[in-house]
GUVOZA-680632 format. One record per residue: y, x, z of N, C-alpha, C, O in turn; residue in three letters. Coordinates in steps of 0.001 Angstrom, whole numbers, plus 500000, padded with zeros to 6 digits. Layout:
YXZYXZYXZYXZALA...
end
This chain:
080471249434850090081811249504850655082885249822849632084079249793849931UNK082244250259847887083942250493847332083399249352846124082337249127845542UNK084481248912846124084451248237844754084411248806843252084901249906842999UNK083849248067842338083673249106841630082955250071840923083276250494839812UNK081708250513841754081282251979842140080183251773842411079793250613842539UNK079196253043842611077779253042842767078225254027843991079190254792843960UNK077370253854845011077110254361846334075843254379846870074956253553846656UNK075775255666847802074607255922848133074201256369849425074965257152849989UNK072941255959850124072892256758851179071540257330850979070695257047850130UNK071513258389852160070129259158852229070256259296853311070291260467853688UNK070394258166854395069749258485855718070159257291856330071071257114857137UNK069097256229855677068592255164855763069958254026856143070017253178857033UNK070676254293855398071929253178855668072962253463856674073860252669856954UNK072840254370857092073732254562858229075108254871857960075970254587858792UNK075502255650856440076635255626856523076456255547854483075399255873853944UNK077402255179853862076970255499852218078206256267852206079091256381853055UNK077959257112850252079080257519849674079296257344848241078419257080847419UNK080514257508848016080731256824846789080158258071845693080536259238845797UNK079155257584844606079060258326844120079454258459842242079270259360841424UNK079933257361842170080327257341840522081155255811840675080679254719840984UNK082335256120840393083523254851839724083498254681838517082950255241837567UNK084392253537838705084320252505837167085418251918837586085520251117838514UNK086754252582836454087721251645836859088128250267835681089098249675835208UNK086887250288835649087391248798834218085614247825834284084657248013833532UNK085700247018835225084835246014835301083825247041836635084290247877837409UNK082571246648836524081595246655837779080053246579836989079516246051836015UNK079764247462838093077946247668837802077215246784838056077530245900838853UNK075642246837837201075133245577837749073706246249837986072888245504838526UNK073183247816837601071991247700838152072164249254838098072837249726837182UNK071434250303839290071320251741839282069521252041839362068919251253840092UNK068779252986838744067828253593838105067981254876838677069060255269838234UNK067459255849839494067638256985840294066570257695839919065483257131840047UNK066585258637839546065250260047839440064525259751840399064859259404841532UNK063275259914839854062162259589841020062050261256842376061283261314843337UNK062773262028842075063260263111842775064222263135843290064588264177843834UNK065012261971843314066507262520844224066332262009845485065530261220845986UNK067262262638845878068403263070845544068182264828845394069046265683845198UNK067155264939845514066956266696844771067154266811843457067852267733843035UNK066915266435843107067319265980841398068532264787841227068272263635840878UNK070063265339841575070476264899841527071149263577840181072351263346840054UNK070264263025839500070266262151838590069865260534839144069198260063840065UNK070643260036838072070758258542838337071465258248837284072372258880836741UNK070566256355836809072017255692835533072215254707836212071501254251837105UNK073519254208835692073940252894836101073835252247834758073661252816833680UNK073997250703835039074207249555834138075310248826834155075277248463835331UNK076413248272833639077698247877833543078573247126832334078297247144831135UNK079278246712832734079643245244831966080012245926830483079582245726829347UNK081486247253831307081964247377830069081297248729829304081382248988828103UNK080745249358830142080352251149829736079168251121828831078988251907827901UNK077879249535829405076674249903828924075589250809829763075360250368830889UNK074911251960829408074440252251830708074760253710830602074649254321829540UNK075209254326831859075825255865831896075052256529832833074628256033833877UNK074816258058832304074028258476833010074870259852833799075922260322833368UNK074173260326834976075585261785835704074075262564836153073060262108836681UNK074351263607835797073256265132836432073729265651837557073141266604838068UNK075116264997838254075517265877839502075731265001839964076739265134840658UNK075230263813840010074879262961841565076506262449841621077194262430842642UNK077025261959839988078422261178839920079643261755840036080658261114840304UNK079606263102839824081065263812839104081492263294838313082591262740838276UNK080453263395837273080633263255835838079800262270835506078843261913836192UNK080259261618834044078614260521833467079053260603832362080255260756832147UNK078164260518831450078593260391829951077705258943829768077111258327830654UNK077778258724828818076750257223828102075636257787827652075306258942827384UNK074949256406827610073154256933827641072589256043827059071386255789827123UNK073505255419826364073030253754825291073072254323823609073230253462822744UNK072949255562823251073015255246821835071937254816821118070874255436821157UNK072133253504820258071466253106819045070773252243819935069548252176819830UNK071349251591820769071364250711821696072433249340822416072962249374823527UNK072525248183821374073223247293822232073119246847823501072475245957824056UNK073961247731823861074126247896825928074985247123826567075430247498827652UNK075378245877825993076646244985826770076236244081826913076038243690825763UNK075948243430827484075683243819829362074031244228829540073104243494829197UNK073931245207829990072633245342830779072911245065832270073689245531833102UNK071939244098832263071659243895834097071013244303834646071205243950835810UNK069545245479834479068595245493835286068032246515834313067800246396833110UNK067859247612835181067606249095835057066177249609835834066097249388837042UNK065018250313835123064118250535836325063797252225835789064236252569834692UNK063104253097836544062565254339835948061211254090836494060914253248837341UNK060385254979835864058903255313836028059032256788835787059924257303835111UNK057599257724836692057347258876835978056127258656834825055432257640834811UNK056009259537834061055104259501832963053965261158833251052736261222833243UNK054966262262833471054066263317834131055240264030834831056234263463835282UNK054984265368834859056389266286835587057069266223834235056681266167833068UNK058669266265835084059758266341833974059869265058832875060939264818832316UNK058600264226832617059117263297831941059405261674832278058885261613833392UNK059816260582832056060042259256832674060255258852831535060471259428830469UNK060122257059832052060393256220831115061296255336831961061127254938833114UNK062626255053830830063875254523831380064049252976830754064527252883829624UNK063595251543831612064017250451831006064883249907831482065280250182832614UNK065516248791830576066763248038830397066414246904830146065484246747829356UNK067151245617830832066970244234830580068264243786830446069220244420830894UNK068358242806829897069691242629829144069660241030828781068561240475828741UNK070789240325828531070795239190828148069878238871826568069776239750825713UNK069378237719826433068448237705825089070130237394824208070370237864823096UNK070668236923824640071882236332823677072365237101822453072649236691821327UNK072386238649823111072242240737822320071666240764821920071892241767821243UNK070310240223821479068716240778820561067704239630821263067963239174822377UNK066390239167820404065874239045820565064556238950821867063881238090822432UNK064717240234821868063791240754822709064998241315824215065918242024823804UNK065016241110825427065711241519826072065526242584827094066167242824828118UNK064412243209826523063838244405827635063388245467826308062793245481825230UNK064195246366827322063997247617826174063672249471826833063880249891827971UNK063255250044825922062618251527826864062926252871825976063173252989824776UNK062837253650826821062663254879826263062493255897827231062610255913828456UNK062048257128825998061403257824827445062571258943827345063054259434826324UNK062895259211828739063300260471829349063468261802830034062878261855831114UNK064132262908829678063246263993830563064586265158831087065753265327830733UNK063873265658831881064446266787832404064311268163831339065196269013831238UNK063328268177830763063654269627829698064186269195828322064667270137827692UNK064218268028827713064209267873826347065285266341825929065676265468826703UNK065476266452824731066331264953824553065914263615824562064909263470823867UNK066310262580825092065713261175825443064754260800824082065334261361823152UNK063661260172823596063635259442822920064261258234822444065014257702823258UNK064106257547821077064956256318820687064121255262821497062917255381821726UNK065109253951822004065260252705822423064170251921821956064532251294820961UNK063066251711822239061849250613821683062047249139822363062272249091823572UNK061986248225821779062348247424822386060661246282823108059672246300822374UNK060601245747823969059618245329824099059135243768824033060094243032824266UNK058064243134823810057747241800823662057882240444824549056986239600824562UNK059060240320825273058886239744825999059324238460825549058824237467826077UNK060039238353824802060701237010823969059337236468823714059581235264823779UNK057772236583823412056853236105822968056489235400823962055693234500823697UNK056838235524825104056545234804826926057351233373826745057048232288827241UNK058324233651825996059415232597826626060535233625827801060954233112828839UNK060838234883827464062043234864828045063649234832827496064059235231826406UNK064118234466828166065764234181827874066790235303828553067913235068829000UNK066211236387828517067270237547829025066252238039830336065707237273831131UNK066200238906830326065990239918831968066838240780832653067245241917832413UNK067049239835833735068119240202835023067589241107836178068269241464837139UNK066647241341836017065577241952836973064709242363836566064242241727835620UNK063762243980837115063138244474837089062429245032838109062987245108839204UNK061400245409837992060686246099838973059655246955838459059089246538837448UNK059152248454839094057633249104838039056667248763839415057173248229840402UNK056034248925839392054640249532840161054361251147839982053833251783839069UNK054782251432840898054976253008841406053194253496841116052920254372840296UNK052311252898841784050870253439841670050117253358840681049017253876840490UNK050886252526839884049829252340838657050615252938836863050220253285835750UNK051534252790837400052520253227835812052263252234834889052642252488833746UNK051787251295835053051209250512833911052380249066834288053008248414833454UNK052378248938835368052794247079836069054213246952835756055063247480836473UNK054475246343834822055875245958834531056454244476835032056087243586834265UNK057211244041836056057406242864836523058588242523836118059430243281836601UNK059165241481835245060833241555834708060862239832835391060016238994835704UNK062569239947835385062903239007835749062870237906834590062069237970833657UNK063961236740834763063836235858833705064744234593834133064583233900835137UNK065825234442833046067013233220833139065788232113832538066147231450831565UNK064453231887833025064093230702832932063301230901833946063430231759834818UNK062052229702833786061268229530835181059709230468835146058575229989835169UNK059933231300835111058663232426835126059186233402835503060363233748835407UNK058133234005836053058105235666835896057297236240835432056112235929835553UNK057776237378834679057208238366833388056575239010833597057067239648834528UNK055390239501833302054812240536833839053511241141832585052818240571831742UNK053735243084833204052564243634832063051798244187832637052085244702833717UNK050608244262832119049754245564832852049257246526831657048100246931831778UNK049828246861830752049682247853830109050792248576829465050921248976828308UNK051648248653830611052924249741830136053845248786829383054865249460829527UNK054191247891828798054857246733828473054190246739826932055021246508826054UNK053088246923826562052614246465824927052811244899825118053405244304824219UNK052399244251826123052225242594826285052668242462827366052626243243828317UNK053256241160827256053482240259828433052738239418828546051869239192827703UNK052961238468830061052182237093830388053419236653830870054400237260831299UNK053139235340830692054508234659831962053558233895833000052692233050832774UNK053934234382834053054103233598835470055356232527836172056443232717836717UNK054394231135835759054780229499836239055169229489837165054236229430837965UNK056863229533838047057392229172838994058041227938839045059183227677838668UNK056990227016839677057484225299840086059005225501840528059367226467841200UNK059742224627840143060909224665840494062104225584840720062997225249841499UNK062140226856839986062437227787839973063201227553839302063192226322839285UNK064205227998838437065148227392837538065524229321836707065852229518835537UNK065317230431837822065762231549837271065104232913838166065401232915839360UNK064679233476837921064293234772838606064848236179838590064312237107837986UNK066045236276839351066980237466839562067057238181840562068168238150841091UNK066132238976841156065785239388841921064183240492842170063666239676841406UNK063602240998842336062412241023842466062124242040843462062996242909843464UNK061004242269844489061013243449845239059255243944845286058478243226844656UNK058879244751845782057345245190845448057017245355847105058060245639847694UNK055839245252848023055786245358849520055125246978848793054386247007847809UNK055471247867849339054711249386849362053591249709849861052790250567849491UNK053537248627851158052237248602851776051359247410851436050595247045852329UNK051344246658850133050358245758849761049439245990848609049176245309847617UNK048923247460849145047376247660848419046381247355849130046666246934850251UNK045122247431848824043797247437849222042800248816849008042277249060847920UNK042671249439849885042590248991851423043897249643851797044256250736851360UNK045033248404853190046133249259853831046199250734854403045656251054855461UNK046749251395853789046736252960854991046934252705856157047176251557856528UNK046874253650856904047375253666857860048723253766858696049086253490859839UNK049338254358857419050723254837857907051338255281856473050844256040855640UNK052193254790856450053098255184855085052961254438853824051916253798853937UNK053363254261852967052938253701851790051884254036851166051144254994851391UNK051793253048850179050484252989849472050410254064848240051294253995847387UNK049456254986848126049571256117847189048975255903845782049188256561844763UNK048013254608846000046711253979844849047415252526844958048112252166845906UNK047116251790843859047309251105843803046267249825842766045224250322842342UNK046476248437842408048108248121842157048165247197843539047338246647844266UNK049883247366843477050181246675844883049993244860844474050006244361843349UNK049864244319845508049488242752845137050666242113845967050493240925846237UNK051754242650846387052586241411847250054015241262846507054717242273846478UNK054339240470846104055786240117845409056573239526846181056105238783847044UNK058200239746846038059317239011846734060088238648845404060507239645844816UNK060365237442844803061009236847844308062301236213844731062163235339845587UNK063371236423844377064813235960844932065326235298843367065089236039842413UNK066026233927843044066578233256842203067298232369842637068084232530843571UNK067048230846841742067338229732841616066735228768841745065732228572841059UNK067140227943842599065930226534842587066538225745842788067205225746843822UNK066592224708841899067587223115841469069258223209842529069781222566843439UNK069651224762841460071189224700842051071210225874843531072169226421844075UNK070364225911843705070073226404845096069513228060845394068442228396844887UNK070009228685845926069404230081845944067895229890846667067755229155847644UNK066732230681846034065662230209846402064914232150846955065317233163846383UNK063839232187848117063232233285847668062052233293847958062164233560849155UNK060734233185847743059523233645847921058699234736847946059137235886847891UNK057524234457848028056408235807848025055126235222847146054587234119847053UNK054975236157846717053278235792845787052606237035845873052734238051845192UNK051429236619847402050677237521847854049046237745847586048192237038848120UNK048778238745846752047697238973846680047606237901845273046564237246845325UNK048178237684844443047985236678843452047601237625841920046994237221840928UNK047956238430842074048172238879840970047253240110840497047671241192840086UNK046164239788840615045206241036840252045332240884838489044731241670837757UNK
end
């Protein structure tokens, strides 16, 4: 509802609030503490800022890109690593570097580590617009891609593979089903993993396209 701005709700959509402005261009991807909103932290990604991070849930933000070409990042994800620590990635146009997905780790007691950048240019990608982790496994890295694949790691991002989407033209989008492990719970999300159901949202010859790739991906 504001232009601009990152907004939020915590009680399931019913009403949002604004929680961090930008009065010079617009965001393109938010990354939230795997604790909040108790841990009131979150970064955004943005045309002109790069990516900014706020400890009070968008009073304040300072920048969170140093020694990092951050213009434009599109696509922001977090992981935990143990208590107090995470790992914070960034996808970004390849046009900025080589490689267009990049990491570092972050924490609640201590200072970020430096920016590693990761292998995905070796796939054939052309920028990553999208991201996604796998919550159960810490390992499943799924990135988007301004060509016809989707990216994907299973060892924390040392390697990629690319995944062949017929007619796909771009993959900007991505979503994870919570409940597509083996065996389904009963109730609630999946605590083990890795999850096997994908939602893909892009491009297909001009055309907004979206699918699923279920159970494909062991």
């Amino acid at each position: 509802p504001f232009l601009n701005s990152v907004s939020s709700s915590i009680n399931s959509g019913l009403f949002f609030t604004q929680r961090l402005s930008l009065t010079d261009g617009y965001f393109f991807d938010v990354a939230g503490h795997p604790n909040y909103p108790t841990t009131p932290t979150f970064y955004a990604s943005s045309v002109t800022r790069g990516i900014v991070k706020t400890s009070n849930d968008g009073v304040s933000s300072a920048l969170a890109n140093i020694g990092f070409n951050a213009t434009p990042v599109q696509a922001l994800a977090i992981s935990n690593v143990n208590t107090n620590n995470y790992r914070l990635y960034a996808g970004r146009e390849s046009g900025f570097i080589s490689d267009g997905l990049s990491v570092r780790g972050v924490s609640d007691i201590a200072l970020p580590t430096a920016w590693s950048n990761l292998p995905v240019a070796a796939v054939g990608s052309q920028g990553v617009p999208a991201l996604q982790l796998d919550y159960t496994t810490g390992a499943r890295i799924y990135a988007g891609n301004f060509g016809p694949s989707l990216l994907r790691s299973v060892n924390t991002g040392a390697s990629f593979s690319a995944i062949a989407l017929t007619g796909v033209n771009s993959v900007n989008a991505i979503a994870i089903d919570p409940r597509s492990c083996t065996p389904v719970p009963i109730s609630g999300i999946c605590t083990s993993g890795p999850l096997q159901t994908l939602f893909i949202g892009g491009s297909e010859n001009s055309s907004v396209a979206l699918g699923a790739n279920s159970r494909a991906l062991q």
